[in-house]
C-alpha positions as CSV (number, residue, x, y, z in Angstrom):
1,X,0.0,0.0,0.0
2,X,1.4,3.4,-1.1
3,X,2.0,6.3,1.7
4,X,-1.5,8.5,0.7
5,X,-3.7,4.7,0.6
6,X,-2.4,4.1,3.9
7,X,-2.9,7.5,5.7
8,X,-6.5,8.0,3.3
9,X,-8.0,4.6,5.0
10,X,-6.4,5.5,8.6
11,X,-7.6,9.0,8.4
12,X,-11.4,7.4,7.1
13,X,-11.1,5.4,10.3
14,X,-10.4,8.0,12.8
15,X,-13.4,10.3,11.2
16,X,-15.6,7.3,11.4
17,X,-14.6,6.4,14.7
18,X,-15.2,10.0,15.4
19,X,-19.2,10.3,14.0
20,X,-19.8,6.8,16.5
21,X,-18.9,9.2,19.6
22,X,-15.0,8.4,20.0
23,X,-13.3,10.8,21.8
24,X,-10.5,13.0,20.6
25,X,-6.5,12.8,21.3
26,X,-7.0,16.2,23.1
27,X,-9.3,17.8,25.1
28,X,-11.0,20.9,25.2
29,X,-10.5,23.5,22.1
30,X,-7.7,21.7,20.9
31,X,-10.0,17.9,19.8
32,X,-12.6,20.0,19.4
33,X,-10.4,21.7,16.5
34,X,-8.9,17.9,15.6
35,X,-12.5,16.8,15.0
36,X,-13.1,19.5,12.7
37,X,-9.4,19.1,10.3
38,X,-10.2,15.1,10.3
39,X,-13.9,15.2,9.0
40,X,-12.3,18.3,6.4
41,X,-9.2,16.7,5.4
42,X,-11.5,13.2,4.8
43,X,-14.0,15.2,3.2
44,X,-11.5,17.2,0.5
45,X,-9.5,14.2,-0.1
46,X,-10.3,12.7,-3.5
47,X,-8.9,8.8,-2.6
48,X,-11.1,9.5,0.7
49,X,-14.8,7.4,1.3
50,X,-15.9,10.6,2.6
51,X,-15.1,12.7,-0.1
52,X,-17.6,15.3,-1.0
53,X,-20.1,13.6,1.8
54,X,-22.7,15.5,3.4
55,X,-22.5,13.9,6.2
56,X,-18.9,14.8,7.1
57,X,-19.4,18.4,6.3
58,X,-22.3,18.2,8.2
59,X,-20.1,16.9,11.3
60,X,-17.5,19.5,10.2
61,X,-20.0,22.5,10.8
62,X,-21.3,21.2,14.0
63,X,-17.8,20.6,15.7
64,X,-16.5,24.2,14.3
65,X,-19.8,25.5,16.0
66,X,-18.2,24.2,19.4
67,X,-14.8,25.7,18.4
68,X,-16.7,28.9,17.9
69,X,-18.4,28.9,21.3
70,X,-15.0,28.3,23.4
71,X,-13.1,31.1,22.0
72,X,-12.9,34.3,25.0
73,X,-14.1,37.9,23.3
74,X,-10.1,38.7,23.8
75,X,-9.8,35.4,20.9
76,X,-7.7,33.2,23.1
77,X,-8.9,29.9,24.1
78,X,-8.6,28.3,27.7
79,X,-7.0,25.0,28.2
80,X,-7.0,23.0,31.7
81,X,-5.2,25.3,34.4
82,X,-3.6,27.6,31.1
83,X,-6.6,30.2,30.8
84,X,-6.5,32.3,28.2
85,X,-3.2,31.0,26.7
86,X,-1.4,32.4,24.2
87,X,0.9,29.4,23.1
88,X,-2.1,26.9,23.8
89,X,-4.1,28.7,21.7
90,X,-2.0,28.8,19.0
91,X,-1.9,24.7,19.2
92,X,-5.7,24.9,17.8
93,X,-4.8,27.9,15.5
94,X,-2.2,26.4,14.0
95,X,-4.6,23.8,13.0
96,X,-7.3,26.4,12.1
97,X,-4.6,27.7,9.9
98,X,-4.1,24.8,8.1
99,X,-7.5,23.7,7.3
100,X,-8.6,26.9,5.9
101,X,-5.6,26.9,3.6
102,X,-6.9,24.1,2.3
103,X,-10.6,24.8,2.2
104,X,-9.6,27.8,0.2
105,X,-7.5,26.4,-2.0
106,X,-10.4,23.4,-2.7
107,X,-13.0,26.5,-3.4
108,X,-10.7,27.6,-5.9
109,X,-10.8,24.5,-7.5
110,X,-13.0,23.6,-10.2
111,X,-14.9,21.0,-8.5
112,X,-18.1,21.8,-7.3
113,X,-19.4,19.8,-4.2
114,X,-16.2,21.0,-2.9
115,X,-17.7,24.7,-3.4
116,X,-19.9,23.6,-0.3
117,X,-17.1,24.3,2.0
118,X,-16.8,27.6,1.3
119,X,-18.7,28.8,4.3
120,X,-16.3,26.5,6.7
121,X,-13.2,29.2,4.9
122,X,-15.3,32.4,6.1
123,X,-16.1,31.1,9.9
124,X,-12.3,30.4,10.4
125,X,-10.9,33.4,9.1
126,X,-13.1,35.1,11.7
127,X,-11.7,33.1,14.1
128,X,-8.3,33.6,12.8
129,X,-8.8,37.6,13.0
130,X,-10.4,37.5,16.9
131,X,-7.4,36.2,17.8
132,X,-4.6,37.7,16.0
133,X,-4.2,41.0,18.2
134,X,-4.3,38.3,21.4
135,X,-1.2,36.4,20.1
136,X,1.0,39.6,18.3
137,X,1.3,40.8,22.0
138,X,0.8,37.2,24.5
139,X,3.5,36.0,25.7
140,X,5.0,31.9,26.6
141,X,6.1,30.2,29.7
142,X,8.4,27.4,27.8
143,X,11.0,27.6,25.6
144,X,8.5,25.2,22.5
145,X,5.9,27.7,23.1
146,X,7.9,30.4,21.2
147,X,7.9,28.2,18.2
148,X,4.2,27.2,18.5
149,X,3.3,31.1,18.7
150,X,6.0,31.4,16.3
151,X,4.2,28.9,13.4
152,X,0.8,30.3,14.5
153,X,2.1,33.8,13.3
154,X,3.7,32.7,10.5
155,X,0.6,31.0,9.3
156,X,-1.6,34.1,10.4
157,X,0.8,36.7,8.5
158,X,0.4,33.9,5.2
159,X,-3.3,34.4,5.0
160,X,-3.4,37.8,5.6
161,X,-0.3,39.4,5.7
162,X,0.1,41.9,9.0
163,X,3.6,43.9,9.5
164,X,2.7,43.5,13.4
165,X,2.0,40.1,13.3
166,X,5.7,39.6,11.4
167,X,7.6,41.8,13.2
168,X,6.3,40.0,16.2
169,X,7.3,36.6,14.8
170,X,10.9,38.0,14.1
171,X,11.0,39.0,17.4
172,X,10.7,35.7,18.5
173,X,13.2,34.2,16.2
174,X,15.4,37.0,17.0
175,X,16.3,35.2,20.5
176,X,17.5,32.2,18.4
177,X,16.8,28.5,18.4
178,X,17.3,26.7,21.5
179,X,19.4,23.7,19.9
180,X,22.6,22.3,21.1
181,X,25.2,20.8,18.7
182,X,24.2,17.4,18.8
183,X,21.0,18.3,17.5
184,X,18.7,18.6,20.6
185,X,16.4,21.1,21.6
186,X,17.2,22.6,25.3
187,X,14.1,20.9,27.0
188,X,15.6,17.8,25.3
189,X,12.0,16.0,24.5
190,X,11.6,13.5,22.1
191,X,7.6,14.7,22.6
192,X,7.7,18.3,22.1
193,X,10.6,18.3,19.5
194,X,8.3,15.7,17.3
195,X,5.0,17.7,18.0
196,X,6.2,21.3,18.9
197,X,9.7,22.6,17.7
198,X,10.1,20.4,14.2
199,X,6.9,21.4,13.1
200,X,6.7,24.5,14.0
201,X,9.7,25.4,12.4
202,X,9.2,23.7,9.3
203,X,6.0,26.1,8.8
204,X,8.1,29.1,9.9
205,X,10.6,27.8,7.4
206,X,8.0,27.7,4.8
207,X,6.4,31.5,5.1
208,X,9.6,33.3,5.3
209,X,11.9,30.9,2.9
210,X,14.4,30.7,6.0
211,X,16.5,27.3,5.2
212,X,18.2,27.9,8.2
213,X,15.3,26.4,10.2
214,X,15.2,23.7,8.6
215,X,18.7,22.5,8.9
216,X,17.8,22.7,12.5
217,X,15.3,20.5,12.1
218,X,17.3,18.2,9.7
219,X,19.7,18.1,12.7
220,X,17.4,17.0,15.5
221,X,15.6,14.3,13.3
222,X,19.3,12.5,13.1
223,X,19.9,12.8,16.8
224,X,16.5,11.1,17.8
225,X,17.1,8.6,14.8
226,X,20.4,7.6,16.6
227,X,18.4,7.3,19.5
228,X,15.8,4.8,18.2
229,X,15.9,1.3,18.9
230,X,15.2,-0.8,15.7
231,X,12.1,-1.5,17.1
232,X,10.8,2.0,17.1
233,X,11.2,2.5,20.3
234,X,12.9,6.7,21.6
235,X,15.2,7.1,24.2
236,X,13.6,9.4,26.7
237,X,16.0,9.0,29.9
238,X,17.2,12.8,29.9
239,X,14.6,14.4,28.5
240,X,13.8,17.5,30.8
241,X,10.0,17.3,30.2
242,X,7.1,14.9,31.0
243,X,8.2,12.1,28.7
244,X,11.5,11.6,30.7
245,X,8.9,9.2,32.8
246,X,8.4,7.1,29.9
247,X,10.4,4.4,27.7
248,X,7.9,3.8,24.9
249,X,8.0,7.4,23.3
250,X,7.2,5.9,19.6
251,X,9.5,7.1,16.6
252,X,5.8,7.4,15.0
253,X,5.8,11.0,15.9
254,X,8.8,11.9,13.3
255,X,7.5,10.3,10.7
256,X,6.3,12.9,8.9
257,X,9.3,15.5,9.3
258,X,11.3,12.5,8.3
259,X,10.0,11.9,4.9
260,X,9.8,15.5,4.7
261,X,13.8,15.9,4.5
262,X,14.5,12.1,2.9
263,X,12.4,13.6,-0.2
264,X,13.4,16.6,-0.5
265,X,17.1,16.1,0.4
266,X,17.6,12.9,-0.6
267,X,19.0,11.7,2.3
268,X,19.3,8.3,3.5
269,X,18.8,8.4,7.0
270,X,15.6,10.4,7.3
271,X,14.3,7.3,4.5
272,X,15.3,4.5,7.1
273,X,14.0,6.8,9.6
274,X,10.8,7.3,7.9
275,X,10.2,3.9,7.1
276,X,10.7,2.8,10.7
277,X,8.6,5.3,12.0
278,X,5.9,5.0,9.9
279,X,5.5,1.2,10.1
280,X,4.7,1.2,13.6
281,X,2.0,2.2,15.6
282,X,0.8,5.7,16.6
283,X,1.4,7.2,13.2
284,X,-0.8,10.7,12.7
285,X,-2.9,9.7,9.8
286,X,-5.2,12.9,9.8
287,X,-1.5,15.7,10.2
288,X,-0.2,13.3,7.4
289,X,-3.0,13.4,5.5
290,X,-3.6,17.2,6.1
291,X,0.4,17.6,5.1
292,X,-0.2,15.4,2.0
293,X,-2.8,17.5,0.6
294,X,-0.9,20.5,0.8
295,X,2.2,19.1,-0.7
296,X,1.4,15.8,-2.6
297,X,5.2,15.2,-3.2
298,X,5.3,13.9,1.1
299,X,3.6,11.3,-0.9
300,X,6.0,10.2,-2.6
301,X,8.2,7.2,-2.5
302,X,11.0,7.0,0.0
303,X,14.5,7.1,-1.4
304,X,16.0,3.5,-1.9
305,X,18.1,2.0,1.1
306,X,21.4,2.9,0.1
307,X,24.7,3.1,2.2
308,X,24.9,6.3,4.4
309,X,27.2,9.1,3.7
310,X,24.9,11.9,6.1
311,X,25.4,10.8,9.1
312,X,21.9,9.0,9.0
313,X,20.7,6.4,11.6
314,X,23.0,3.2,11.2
315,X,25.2,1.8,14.3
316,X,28.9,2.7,14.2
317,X,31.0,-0.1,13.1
318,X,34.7,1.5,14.5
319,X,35.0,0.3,17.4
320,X,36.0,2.6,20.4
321,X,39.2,2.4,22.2
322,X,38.9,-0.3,24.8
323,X,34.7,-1.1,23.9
324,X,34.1,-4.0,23.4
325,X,33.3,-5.4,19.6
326,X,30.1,-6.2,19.8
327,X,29.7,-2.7,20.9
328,X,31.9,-0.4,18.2
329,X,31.9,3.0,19.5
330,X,29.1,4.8,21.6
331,X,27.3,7.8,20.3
332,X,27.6,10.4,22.6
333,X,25.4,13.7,23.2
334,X,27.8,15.8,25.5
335,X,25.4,18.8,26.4
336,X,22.4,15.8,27.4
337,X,25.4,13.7,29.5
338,X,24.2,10.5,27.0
339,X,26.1,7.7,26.0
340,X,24.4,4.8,23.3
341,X,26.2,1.5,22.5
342,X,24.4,-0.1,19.7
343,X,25.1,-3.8,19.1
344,X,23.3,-5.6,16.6
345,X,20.7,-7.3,18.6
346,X,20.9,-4.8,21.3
347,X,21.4,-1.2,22.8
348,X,23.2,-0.2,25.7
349,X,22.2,3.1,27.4
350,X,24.1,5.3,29.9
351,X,23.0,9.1,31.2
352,X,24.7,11.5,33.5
353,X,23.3,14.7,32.9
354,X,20.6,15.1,35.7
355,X,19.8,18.8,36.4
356,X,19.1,17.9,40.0
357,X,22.9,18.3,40.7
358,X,23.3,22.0,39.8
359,X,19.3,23.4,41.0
360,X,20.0,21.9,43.8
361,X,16.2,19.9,43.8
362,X,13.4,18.1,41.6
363,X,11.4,20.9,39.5
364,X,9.2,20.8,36.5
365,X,11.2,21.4,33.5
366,X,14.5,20.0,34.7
367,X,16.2,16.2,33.8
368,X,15.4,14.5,37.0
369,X,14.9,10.8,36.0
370,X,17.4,9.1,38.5
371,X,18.1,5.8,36.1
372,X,21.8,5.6,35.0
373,X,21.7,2.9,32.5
374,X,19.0,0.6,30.3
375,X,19.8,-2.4,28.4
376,X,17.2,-3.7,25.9
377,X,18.1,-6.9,24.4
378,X,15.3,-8.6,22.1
379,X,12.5,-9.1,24.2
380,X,13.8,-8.8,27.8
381,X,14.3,-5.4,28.5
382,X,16.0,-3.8,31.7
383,X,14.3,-0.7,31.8
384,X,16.3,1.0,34.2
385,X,19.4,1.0,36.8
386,X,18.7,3.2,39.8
387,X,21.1,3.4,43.2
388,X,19.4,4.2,46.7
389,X,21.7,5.1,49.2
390,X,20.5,5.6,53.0
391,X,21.6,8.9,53.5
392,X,20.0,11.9,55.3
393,X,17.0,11.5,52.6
394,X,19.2,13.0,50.1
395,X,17.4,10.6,47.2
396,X,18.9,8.3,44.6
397,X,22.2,8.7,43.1
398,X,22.0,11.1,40.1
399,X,25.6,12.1,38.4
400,X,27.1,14.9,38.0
401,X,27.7,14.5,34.3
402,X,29.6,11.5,32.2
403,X,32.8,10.8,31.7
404,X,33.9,8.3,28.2
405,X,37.4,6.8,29.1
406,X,39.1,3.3,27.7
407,X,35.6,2.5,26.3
408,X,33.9,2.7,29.5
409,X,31.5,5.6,31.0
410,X,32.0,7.0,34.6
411,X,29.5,8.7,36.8
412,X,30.2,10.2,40.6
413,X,27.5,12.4,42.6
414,X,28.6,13.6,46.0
415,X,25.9,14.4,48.3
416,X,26.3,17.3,51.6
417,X,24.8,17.8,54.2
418,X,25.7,18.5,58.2
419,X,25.2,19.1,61.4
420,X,24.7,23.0,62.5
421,X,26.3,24.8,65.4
422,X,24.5,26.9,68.2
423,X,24.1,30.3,66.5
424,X,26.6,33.3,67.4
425,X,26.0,34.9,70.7
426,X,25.2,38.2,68.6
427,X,22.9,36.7,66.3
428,X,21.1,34.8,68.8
429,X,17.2,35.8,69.5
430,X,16.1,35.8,72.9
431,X,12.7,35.0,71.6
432,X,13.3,32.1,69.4
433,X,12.6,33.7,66.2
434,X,15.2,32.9,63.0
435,X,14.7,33.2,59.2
436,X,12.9,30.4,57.6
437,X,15.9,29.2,55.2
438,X,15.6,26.1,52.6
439,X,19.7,24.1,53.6
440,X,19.7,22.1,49.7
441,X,17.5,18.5,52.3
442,X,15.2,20.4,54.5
443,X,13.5,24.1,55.8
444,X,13.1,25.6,59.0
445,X,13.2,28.7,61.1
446,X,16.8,28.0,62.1
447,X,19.1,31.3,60.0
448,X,21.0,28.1,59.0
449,X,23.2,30.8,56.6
450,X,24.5,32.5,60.1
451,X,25.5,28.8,61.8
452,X,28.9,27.1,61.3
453,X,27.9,23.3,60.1
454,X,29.5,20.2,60.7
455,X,29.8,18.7,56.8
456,X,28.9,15.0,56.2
457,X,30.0,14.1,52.6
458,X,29.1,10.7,51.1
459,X,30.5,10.3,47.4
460,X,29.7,7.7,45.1
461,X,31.5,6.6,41.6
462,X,30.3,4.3,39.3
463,X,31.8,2.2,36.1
464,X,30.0,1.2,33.1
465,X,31.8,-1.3,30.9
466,X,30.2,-2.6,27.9
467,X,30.8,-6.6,27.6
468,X,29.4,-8.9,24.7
469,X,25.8,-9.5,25.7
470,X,25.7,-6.6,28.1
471,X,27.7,-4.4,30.7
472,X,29.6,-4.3,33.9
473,X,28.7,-2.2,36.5
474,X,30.8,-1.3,39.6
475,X,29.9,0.6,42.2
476,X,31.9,2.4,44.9
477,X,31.9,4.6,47.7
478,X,33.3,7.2,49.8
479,X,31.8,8.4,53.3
480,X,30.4,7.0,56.1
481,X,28.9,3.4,56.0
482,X,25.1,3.1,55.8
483,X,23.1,0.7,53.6
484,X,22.6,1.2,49.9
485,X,20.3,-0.6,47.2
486,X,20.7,-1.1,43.3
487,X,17.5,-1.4,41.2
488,X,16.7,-2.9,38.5
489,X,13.7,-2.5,36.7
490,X,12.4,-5.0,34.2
491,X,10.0,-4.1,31.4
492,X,6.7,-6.0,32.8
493,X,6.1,-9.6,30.5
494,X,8.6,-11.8,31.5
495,X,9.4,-13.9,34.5
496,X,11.6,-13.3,37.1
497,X,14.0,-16.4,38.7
498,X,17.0,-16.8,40.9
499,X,15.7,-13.9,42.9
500,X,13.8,-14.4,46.6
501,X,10.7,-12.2,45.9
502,X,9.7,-9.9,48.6
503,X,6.1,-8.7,47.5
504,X,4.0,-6.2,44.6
505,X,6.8,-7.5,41.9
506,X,9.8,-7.1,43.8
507,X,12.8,-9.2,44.3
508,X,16.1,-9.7,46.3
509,X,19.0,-11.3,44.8
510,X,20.9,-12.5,47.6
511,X,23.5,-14.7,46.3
512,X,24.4,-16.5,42.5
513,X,23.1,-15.5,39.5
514,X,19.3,-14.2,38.7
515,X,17.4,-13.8,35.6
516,X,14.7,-12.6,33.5
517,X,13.1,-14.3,30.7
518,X,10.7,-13.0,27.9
519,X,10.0,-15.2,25.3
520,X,13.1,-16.7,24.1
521,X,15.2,-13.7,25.2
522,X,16.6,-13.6,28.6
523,X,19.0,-11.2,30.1
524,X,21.0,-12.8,33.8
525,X,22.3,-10.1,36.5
526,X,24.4,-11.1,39.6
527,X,25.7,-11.8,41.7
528,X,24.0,-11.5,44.7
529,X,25.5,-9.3,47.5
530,X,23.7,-11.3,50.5
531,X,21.1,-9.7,52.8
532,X,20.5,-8.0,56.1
533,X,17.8,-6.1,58.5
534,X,19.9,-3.1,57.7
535,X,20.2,-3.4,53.5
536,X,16.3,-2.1,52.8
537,X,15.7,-3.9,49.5
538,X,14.0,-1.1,48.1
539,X,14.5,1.8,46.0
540,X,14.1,5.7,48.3
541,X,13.3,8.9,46.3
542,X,13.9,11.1,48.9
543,X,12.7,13.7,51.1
544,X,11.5,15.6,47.6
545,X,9.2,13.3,47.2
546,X,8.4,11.9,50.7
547,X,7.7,14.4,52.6
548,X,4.1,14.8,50.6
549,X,4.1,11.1,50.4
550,X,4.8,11.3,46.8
551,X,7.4,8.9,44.5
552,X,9.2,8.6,41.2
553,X,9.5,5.0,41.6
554,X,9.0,2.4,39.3
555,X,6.7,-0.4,39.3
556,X,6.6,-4.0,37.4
557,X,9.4,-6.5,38.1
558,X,12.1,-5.7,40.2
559,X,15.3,-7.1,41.4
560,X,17.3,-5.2,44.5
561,X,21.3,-6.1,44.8
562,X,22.1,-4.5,48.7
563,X,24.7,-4.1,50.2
564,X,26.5,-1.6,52.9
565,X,28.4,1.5,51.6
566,X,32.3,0.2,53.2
567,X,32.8,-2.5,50.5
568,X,32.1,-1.6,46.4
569,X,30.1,-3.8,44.5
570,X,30.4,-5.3,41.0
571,X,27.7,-6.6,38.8
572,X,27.6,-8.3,35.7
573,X,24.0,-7.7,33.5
574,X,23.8,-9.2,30.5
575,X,22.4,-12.3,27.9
């Protein structure tokens, strides 16, 4: 089945799925406005079983009514706990955008039922117009925003060309992309790169003829195609967003921007790319479908695999200096602390670069995902490493960057806190009263600024080594003793053994060899570091967390290696 078949009898699917009372992807103004590009796009495309029907257009005109109704008298819309947003309206106005560029260009045309949309054209420019004013002066509160306020602009200024509304958009460009030079965007997320920032400035691109922004783009599609496993599957780990929680982020969500640049630049990797992205699940059949009918080229077929010479999406085959040669060398994004070892039947993951380090605590919009390393391998999939360490509540071990040496990554966190003095006699309050201060674990009312402090230091290193089948890990310490904990976390399907299991999927591996089977795929971890009253076999956020009675831990099948803080500990993982 050719690209426009396939997306035409998805896209028929989702509208009829729609008309039987499916909910949208998103909620409020936003799948209110999907509803109404899916029954438009469906109805407008010739291959479509709905072109031309009534009944779509009928469905198109009620849901645009709703649309209508949720837009403010200032023209913004109001999404969850963003009222009257600027860059979340301009999510929906992008779209609104979009479909009347098309219903425009269909009146145009010479084909009459298609005339019958014409009304659909004059109801969203009047949308388009409420709300230009709102977004030439609103502003963002993340760095994506800019771009989705950006493209909304861009599109607004194409319709009906405004010097406010461009000089606006410059202005926004004018603070330059937020890309590093591996390719990633600064909130590093596979989800708002694929759905924000690439699209966005693609359209940008587009209205102002600025190339530049789409090298950009050209750029970050090759870094997440280096980090995509050949079953589809993106690397999230240090994303400083929401989808640093997940490990199933699809490659689905590039597959559009990928065929984008493999057709119009010919290149290699954004094919294989493409292809893998748009053989799996999750694919955006309506956006294709709305892209395709704007540009009937992104229909076209995929260059042929050919060897790359771009520095497309295929494993390095040099091997690194020490790795080992199942391995070759890792790919390495320095400014996301990210090491990837790709084998041929496996990847090999290692991060540093948690924020936590620097701010000094967990926050929305910073890298705060504690696992350190993930090893997929077929089927069985360790999902993620994570280190607890008893220690003043001071949560899990999260690096202070990566280190590549002799083919091997290093990570090391050290972790302060104290013990504070009495105050000075001349500071001292006969009443009791001291500023309420934050110390980097806990607040109180204690001036702790103005109090000499008694320093209690506890530093941890760890080793990666890549072997065939897998890695070595070694762990060691520095500081006082106390009892620590090593996680791993399986992805939930397969069956743990060798492990004593200690309740709601968790195990303890107290001596030998353990493993965990999926299938025919099974990776083995050990050995065992015994067991003890004072070696929780659990994995500790943190007082961050805690003191609300809130986690970031994982759940599914688990396997806890303990242990006490005065002897280092070596672990072989592998299949």
């Amino acid at each position: 089945m050719d690209f426009h078949a396939l997306i035409t009898e998805r896209s028929d699917e989702v509208l009829t799925a729609l008309l039987d009372g499916a909910p949208a992807h998103h909620g409020g103004h936003r799948g209110v406005m999907t509803k109404v590009r899916t029954a438009v796009v469906c109805y407008l495309n010739p291959e479509s079983r709905w072109r031309g029907d009534p009944v779509a257009l009928a469905a198109a005109d009620d849901w645009l009514a709703e649309l209508e109704a949720l837009q403010a008298d200032g023209g913004l819309f109001s999404s969850g706990d963003n009222l009257a947003s600027p860059p979340d309206s301009s999510f929906t106005i992008n779209d609104v955008a979009q479909v009347r560029s098309l219903v425009e260009a269909a009146t145009d045309g010479p084909d009459g039922t298609i005339h019958a949309v014409a009304n659909l054209a004059d109801r969203l420019a009047v949308i388009c117009d409420r709300i230009t004013p709102a977004l030439v002066a609103g502003g963002v509160h993340t760095p994506n925003h800019r771009w989705e306020i950006g493209a909304a602009l861009a599109r607004l200024h194409e319709l009906s060309p405004n010097a406010e509304v461009l000089a606006r958009l410059r202005a926004w460009l004018a603070e330059g992309v937020d890309v590093d030079g591996d390719g990633l965007y600064s909130e590093r997320s596979a989800n708002y790169a694929a759905h924000v920032s690439n699209p966005c400035l693609i359209a940008i691109a587009r209205v102002l003829e600025a190339p530049e922004l789409l090298d950009v783009v050209h750029r970050n599609l090759h870094a997440y195609a280096l980090l995509t496993d050949p079953d589809g599957i993106v690397e999230t780990v240090f994303s400083r967003r929401q989808d640093q929680k997940t490990t199933t982020f699809g490659a689905a969500a590039f597959a559009m921007q990928a065929r984008r640049f493999a057709l119009a630049r010919d290149c290699a990797g954004c094919a294989d790319y493409a292809r893998l992205a748009q053989d799996g699940t999750g694919l955006d059949a309506v956006g294709a479908l709305a892209e395709v009918l704007a540009e009937p080229a992104l229909a076209g077929e995929l260059p042929s695999d050919h060897a790359e010479a771009d520095g497309g999406t295929g494993a390095d085959t040099e091997s690194g200096a020490g790795a080992a040669a199942e391995w070759g060398a890792p790919r390495v994004f320095g400014g996301a602390g990210l090491a990837v070892w790709r084998g041929a039947a496996r990847t090999l993951t290692v991060y540093g670069g948690s924020d936590v380090p620097h701010m000094g605590r967990v926050a929305s919009g910073l890298a705060c995902n504690p696992t350190f390393a993930r090893l997929r391998s077929g089927a069985a999939v360790l999902e993620s490493v994570r280190l607890s360490r008893d220690f003043f509540g001071m949560g899990p071990f999260r690096s202070h960057g990566l280190r590549l040496a002799d083919g091997e990554a290093e990570l090391s966190d050290v972790l302060t806190t104290g013990y504070y003095q009495p105050i000075d006699p001349l500071l001292a309050d006969p009443d009791g009263h001291y500023d309420l201060e934050f110390e980097g674990r806990f607040a109180a009312a204690m001036s702790f600024s103005e109090r000499a402090r008694d320093r209690v230091r506890m530093g941890t290193r760890l080793r990666v080594r890549p072997r065939p089948g897998g890695f070595e890990l070694t762990v060691g310490f520095e500081g006082p003793a106390t009892a620590f904990a090593i996680e791993l976390a399986f992805r939930p399907g397969g069956t743990v053994a060798g492990a004593r299991e200690i309740g709601a999927g968790a195990h303890e591996l107290v001596e030998g060899t353990g493993s965990y089977t999926v299938g025919s795929d099974t990776l083995t971890f050990g050995p065992g570091n015994g067991s003890g009253a004072d070696r929780p076999a659990e994995y500790h956020p943190g007082e961050a967390y805690t003191f609300l009675g809130g986690t970031d831990a994982l759940a599914g099948p688990r396997v806890y290696v303990t242990g006490r803080t005065s002897e280092p500990v070596t672990l072989t993982i592998g299949s």
